[in-house]
N, CA, C and O of each residue as an XYZ file, in Angstrom:
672
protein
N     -36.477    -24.929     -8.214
C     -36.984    -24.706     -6.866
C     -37.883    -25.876     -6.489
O     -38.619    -26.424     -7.309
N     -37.772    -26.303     -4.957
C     -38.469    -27.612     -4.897
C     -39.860    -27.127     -4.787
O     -40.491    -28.130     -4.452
N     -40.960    -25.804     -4.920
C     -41.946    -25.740     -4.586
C     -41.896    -23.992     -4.763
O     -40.948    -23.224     -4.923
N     -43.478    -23.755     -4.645
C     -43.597    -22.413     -5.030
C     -43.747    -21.221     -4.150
O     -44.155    -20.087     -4.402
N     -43.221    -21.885     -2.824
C     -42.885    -20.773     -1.402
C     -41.458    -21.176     -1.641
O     -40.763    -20.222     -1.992
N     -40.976    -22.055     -1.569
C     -39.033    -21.600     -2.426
C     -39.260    -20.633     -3.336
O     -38.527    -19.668     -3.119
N     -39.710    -20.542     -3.923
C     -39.503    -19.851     -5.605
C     -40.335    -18.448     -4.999
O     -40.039    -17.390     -5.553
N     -40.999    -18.418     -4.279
C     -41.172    -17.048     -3.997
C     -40.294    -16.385     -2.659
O     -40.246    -15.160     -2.550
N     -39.929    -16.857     -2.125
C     -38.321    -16.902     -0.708
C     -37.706    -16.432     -1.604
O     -37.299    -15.312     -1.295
N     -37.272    -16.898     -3.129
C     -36.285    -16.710     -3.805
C     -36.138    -14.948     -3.926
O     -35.361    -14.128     -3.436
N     -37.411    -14.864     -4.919
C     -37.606    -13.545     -5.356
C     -38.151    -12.588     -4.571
O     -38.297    -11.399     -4.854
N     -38.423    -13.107     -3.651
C     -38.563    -11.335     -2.603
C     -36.917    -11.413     -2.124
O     -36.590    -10.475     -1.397
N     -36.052    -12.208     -2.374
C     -34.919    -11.941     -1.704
C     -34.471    -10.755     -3.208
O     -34.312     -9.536     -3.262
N     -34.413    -11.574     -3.985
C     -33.814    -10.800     -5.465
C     -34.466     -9.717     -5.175
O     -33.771     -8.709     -5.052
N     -35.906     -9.581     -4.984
C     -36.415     -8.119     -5.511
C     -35.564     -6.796     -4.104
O     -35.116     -5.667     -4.309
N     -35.657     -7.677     -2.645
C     -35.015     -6.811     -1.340
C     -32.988     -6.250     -2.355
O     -32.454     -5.161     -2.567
N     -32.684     -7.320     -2.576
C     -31.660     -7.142     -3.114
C     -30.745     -6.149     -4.180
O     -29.586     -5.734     -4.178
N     -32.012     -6.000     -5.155
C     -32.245     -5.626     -6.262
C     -31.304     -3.992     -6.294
O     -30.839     -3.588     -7.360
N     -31.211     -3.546     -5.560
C     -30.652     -1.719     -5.598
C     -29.156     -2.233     -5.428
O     -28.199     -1.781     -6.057
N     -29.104     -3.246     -4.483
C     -27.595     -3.711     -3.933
C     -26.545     -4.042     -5.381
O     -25.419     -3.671     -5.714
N     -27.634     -4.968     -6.011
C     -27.230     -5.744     -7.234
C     -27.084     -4.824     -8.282
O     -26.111     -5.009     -9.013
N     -27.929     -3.734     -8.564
C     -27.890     -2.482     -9.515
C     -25.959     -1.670     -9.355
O     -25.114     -1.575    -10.245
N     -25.868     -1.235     -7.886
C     -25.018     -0.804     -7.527
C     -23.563     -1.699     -8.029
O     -22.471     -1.323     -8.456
N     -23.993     -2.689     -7.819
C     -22.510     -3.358     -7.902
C     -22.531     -3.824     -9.496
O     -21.539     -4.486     -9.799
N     -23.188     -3.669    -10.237
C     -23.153     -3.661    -12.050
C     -22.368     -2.329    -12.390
O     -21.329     -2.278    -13.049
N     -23.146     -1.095    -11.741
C     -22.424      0.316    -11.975
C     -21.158      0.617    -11.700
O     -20.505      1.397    -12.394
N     -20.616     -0.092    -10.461
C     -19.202     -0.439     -9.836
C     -18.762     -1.187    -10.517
O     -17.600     -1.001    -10.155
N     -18.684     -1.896    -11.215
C     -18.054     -3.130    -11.943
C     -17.762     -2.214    -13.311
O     -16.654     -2.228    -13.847
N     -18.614     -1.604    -13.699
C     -18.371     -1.130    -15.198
C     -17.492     -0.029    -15.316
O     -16.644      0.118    -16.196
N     -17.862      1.094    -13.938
C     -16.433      1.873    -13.550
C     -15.376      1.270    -13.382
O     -14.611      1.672    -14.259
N     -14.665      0.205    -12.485
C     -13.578     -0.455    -12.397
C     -13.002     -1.161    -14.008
O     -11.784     -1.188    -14.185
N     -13.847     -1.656    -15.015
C     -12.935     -1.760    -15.731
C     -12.964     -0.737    -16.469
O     -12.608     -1.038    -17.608
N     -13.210      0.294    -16.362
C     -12.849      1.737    -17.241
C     -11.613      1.684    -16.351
O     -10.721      0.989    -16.837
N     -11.331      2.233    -15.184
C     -10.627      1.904    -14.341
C      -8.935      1.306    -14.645
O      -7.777      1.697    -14.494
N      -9.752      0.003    -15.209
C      -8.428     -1.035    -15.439
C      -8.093     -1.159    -17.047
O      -7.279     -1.972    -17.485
N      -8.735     -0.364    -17.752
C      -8.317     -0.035    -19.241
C      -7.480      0.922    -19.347
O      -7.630      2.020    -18.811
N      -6.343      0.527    -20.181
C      -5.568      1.357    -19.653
C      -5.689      2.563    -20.542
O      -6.099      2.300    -21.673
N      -5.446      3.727    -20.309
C      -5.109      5.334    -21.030
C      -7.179      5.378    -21.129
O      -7.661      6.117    -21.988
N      -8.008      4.678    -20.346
C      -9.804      5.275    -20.555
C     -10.049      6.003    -19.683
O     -11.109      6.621    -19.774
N      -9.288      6.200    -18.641
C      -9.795      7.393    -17.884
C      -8.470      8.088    -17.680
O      -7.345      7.694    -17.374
N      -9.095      9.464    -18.004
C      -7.534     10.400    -17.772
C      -6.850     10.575    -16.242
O      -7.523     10.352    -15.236
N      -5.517     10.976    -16.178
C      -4.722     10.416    -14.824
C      -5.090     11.348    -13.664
O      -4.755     11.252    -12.483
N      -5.937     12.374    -14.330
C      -6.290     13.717    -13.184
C      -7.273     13.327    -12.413
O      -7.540     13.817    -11.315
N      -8.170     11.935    -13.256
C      -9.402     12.020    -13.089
C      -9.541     10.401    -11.963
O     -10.525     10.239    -11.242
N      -8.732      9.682    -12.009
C      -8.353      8.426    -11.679
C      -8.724      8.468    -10.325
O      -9.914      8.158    -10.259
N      -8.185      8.746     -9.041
C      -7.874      9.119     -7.889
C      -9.668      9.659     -7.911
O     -10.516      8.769     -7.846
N      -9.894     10.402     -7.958
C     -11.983     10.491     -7.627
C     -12.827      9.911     -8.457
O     -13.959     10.383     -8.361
N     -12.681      8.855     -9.433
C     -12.969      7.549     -9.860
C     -12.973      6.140     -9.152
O     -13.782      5.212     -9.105
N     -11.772      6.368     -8.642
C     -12.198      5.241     -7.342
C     -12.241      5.275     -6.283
O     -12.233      4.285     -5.552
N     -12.310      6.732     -5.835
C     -13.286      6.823     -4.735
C     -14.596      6.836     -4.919
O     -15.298      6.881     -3.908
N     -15.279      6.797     -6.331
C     -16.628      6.591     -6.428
C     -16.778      5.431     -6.808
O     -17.928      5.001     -6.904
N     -15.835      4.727     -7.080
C     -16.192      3.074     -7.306
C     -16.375      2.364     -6.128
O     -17.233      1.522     -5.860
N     -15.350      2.860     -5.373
C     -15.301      2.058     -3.943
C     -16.412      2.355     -3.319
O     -16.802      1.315     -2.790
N     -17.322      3.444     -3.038
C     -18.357      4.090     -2.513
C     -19.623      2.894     -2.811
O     -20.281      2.160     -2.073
N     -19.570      3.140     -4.361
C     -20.507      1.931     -4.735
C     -20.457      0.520     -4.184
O     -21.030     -0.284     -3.449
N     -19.732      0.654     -4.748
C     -19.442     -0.960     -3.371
C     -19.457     -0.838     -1.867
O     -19.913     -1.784     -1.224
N     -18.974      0.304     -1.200
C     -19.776      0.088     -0.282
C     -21.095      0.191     -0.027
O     -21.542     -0.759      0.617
N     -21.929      1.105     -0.346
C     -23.454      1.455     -0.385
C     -24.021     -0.030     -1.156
O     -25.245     -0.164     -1.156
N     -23.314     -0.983     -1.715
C     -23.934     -2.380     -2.303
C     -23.888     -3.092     -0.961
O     -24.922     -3.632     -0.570
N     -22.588     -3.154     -0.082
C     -22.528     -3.864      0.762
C     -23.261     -3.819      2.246
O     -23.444     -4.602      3.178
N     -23.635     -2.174      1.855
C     -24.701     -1.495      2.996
C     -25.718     -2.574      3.507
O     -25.928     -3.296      4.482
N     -26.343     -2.185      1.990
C     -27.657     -2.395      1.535
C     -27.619     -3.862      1.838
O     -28.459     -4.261      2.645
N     -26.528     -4.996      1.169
C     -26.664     -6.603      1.642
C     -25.352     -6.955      1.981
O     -24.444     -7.181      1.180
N     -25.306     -6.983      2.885
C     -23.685     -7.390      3.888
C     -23.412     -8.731      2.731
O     -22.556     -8.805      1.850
N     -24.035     -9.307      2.955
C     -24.344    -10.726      2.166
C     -23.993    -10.780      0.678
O     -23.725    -11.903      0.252
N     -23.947     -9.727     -0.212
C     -23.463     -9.649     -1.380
C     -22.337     -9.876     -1.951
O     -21.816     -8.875     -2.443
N     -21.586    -11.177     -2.094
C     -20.646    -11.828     -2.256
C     -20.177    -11.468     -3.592
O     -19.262    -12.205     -3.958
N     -20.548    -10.466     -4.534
C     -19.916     -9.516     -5.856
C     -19.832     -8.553     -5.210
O     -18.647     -8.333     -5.463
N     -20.165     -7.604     -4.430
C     -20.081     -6.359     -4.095
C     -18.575     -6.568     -3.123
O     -17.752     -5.657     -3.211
N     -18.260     -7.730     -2.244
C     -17.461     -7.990     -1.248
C     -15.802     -8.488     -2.580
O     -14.600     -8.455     -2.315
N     -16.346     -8.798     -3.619
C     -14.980     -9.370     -4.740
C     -14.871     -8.334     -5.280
O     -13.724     -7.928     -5.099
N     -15.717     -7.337     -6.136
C     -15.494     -6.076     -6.712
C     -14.899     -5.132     -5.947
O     -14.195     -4.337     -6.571
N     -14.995     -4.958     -4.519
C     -14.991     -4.176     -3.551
C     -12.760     -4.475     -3.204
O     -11.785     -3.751     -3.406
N     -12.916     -5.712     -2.707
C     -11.519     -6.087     -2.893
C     -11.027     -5.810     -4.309
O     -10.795     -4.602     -4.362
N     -10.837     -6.227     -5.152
C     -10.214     -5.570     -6.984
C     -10.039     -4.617     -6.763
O      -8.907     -4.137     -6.702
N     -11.716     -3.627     -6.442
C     -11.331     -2.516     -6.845
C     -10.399     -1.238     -5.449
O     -10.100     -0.056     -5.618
N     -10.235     -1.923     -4.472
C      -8.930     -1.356     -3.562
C      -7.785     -1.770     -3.897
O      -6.766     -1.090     -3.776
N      -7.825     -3.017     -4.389
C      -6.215     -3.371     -4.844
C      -5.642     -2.922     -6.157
O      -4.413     -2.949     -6.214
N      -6.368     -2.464     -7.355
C      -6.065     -1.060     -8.114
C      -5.985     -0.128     -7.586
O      -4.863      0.313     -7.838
N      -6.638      0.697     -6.784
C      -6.435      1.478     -5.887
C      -5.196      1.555     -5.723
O      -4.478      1.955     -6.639
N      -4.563      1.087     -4.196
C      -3.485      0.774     -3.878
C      -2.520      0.590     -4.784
O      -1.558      1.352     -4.695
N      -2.514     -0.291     -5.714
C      -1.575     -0.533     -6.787
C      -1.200      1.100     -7.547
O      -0.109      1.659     -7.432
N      -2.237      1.577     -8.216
C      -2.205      2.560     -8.853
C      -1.145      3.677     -7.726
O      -0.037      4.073     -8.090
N      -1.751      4.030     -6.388
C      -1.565      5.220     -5.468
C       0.331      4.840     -5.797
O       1.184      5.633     -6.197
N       0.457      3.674     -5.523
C       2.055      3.244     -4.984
C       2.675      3.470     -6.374
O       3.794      3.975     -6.458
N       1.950      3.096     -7.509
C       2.739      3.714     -8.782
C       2.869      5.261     -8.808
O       3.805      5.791     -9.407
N       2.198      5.773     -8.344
C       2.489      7.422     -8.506
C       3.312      7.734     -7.534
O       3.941      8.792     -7.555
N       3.430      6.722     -6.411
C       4.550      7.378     -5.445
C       3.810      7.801     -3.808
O       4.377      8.329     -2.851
N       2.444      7.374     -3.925
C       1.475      7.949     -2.622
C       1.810      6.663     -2.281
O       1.505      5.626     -2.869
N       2.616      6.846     -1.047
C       2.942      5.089     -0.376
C       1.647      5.638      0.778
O       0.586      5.017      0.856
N       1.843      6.476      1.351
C       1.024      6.197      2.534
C      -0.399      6.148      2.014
O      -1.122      6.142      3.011
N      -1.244      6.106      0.746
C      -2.547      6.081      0.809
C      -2.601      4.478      0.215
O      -3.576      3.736      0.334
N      -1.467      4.172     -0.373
C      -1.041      2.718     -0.709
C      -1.649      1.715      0.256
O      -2.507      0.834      0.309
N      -0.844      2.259      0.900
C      -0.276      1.220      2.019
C      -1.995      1.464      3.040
O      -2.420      0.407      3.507
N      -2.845      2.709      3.328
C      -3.973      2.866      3.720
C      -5.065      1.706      3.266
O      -5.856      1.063      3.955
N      -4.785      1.682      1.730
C      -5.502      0.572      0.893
C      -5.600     -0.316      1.093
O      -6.697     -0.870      1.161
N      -4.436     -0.907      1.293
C      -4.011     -1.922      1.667
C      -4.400     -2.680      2.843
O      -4.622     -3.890      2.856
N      -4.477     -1.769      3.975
C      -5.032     -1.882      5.920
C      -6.312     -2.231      5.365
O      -6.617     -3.357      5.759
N      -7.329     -1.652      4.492
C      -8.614     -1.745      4.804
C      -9.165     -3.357      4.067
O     -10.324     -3.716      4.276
N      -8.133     -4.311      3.139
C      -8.512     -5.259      2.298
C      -7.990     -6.457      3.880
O      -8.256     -7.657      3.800
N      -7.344     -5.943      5.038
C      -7.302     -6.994      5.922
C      -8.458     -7.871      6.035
O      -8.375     -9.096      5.945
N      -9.533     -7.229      6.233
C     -10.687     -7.620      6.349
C     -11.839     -8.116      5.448
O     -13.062     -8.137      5.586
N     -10.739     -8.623      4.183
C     -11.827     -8.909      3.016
C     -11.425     -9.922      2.324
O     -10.536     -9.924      1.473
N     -12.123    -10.862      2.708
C     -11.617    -12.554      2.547
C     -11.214    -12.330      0.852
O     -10.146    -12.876      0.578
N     -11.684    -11.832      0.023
C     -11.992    -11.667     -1.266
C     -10.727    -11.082     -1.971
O     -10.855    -11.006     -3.193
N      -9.363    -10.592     -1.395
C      -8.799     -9.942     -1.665
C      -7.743    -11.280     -2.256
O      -7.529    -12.411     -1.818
N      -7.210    -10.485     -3.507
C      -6.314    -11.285     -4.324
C      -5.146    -11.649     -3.779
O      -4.277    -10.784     -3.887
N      -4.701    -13.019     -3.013
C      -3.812    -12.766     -1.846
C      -2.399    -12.474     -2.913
O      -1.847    -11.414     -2.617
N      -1.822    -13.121     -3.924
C      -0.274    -13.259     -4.783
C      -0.570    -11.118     -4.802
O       0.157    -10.520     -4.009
N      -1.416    -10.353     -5.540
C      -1.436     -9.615     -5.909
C      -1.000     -8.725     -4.469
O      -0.053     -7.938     -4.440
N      -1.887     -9.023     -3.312
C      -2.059     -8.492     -2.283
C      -0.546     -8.593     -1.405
O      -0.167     -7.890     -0.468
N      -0.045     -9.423     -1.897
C       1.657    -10.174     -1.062
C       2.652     -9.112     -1.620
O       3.530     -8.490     -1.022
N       2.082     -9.054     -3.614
C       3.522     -8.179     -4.091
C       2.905     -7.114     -3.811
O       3.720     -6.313     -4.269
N       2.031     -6.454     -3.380
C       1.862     -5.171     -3.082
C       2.452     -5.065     -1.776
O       3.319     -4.202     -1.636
N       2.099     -5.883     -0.656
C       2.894     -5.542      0.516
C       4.554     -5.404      0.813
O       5.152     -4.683      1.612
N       5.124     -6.553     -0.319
C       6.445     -6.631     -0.134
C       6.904     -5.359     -0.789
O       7.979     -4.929     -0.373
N       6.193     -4.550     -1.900
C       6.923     -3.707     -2.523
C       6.843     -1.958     -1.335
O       7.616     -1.015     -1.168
N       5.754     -2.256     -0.898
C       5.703     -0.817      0.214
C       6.834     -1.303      1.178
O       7.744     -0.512      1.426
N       6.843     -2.910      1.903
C       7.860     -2.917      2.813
C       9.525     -2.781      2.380
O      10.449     -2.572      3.165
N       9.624     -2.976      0.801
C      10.590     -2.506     -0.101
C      10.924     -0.897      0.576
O      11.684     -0.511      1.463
N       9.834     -0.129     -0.433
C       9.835      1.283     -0.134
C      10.196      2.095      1.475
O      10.621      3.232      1.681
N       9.928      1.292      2.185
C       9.859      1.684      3.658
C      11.331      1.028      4.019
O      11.697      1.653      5.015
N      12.109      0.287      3.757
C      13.125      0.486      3.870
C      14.085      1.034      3.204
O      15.235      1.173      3.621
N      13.605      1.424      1.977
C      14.403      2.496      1.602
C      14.374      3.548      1.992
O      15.475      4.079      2.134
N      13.163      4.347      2.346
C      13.370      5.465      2.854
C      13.734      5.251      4.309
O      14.589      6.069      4.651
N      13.420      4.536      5.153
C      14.650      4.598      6.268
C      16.216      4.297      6.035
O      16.991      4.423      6.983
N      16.616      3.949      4.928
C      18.036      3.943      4.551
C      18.484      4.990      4.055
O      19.684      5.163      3.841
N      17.555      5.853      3.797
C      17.711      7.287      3.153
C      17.499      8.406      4.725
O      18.091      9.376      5.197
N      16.784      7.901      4.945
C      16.627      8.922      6.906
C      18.031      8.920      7.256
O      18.677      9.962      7.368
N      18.550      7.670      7.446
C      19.653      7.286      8.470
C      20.935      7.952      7.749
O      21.863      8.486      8.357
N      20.824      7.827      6.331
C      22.305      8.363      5.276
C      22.071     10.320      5.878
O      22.909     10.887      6.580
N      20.752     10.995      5.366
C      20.154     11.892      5.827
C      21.027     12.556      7.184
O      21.795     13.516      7.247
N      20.452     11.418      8.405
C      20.750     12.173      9.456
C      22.494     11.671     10.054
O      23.169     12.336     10.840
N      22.842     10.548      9.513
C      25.078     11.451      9.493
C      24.760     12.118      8.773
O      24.124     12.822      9.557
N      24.620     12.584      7.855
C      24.994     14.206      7.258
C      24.641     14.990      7.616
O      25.291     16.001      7.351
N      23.386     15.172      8.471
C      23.549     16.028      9.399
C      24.111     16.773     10.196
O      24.398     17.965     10.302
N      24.272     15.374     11.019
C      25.139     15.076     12.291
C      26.966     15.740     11.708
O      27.635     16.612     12.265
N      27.318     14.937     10.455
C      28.884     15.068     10.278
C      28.762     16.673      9.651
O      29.854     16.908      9.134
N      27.936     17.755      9.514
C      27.429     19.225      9.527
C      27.733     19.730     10.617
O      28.240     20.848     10.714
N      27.488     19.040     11.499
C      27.048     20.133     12.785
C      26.122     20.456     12.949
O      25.983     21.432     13.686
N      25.048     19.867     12.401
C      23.670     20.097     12.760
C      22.810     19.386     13.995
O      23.176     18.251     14.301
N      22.099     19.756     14.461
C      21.619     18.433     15.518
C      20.423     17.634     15.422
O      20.039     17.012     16.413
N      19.632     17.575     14.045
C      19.524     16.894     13.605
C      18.838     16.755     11.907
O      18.977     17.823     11.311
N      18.366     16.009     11.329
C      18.170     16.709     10.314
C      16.196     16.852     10.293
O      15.124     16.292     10.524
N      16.838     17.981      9.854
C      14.914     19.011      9.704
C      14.621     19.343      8.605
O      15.578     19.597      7.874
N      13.260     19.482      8.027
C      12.891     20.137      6.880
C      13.395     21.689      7.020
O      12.883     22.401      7.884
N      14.426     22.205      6.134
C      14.445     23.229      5.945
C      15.861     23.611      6.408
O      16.304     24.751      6.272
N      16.727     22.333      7.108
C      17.869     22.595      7.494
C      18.581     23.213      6.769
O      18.069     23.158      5.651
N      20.108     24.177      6.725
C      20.379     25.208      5.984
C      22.049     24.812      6.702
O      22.424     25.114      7.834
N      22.707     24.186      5.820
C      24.164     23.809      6.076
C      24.703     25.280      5.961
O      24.315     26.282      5.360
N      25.517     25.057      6.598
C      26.646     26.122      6.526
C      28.063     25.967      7.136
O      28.265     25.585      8.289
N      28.945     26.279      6.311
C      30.476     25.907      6.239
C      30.766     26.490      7.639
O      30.513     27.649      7.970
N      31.222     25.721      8.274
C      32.221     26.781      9.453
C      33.277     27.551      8.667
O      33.996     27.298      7.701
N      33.071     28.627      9.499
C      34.408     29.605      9.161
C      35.370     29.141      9.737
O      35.243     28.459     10.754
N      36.992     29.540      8.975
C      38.138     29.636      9.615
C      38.812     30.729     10.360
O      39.429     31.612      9.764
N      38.730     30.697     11.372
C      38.795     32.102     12.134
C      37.461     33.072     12.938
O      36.232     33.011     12.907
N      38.263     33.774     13.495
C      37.039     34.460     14.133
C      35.713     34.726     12.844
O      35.756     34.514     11.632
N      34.581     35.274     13.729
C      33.558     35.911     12.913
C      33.679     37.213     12.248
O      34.211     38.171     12.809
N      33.266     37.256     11.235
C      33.450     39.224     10.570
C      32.181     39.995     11.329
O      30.970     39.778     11.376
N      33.106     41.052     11.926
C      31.799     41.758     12.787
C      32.641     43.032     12.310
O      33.839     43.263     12.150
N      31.204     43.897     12.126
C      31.524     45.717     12.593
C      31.792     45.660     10.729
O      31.958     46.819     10.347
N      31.855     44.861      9.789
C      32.211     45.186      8.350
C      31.256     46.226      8.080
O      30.034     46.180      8.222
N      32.256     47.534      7.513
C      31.232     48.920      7.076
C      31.208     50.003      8.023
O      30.609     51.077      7.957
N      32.060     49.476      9.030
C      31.906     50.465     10.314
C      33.013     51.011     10.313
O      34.062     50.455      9.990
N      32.840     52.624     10.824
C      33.625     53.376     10.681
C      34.790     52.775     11.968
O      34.347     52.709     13.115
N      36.063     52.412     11.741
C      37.095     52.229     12.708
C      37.300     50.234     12.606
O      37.882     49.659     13.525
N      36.850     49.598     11.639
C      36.604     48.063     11.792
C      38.236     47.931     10.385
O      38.804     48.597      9.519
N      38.264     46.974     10.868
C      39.522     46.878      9.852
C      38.899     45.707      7.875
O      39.722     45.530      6.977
């Protein structure tokens, strides 16, 4: 420090800082439990990093300016995301994903194959909608719905009056 009002500028910044900096040590040590693999059980994963991410935000609260809380903060959404899309949660994936727009810090190669693999996924399941709804359509249905319930056309009239006295 060139002098001893630098050196004290310094440390009232560290000491203002100090809860921010606590927070993002505690966040850091969850995330690599996090990223070890089989250390946190799979039930437990999913409200693990929503309390990691929390930490990092309440670090970033506290000092917008905290340039570990803003890199931990990115990592630890892009496990996030990564993880959600391995289990098959595209849309909280892909949620993850929207919120790292805004975070210079975000791993861009990591951040690219995560996007290409949801825009993967998203055209598959619209290739699966569209197969979906001709079969619908080549049913006789008008269009396809949760819960749709095929049924064969009959050949011939309908069976009515079966059980009734005088019905053939």
């Amino acid at each position: 420090f060139p002098d001893v009002a630098a050196f004290q500028r310094a440390l009232r910044e560290f000491l203002a800082h100090e809860e921010s900096l606590k927070l993002v040590e505690e966040a850091a040590a969850e995330l690599r439990r996090l990223e070890e693999p089989g250390a946190v059980p799979r039930e437990d994963r999913y409200a693990r990093f929503q309390a990691t991410l929390s930490g990092y935000g309440e670090a970033l609260h506290l000092w917008p300016g905290n340039d570990d809380a803003l890199a931990g903060q990115a990592r630890a959404v892009l496990a996030f995301a990564e993880e959600a899309f391995d289990r098959g949660d595209v849309g909280l994936a892909a949620v993850q994903v929207a919120t790292l727009e805004a975070n210079p810090r975000a791993d861009a190669t990591r951040l690219a194959a995560l996007r290409a693999a949801l825009a993967a996924q998203r055209a598959r399941r619209a290739a699966v909608e569209l197969t979906t709804r001709a079969d619908h359509t080549s049913l006789g249905c008008s269009g396809a719905r949760p819960g749709c319930i095929h049924r064969r056309r009959r050949r011939g009239p309908p069976l009515r009056g079966r059980g009734e006295a005088g019905s053939h």
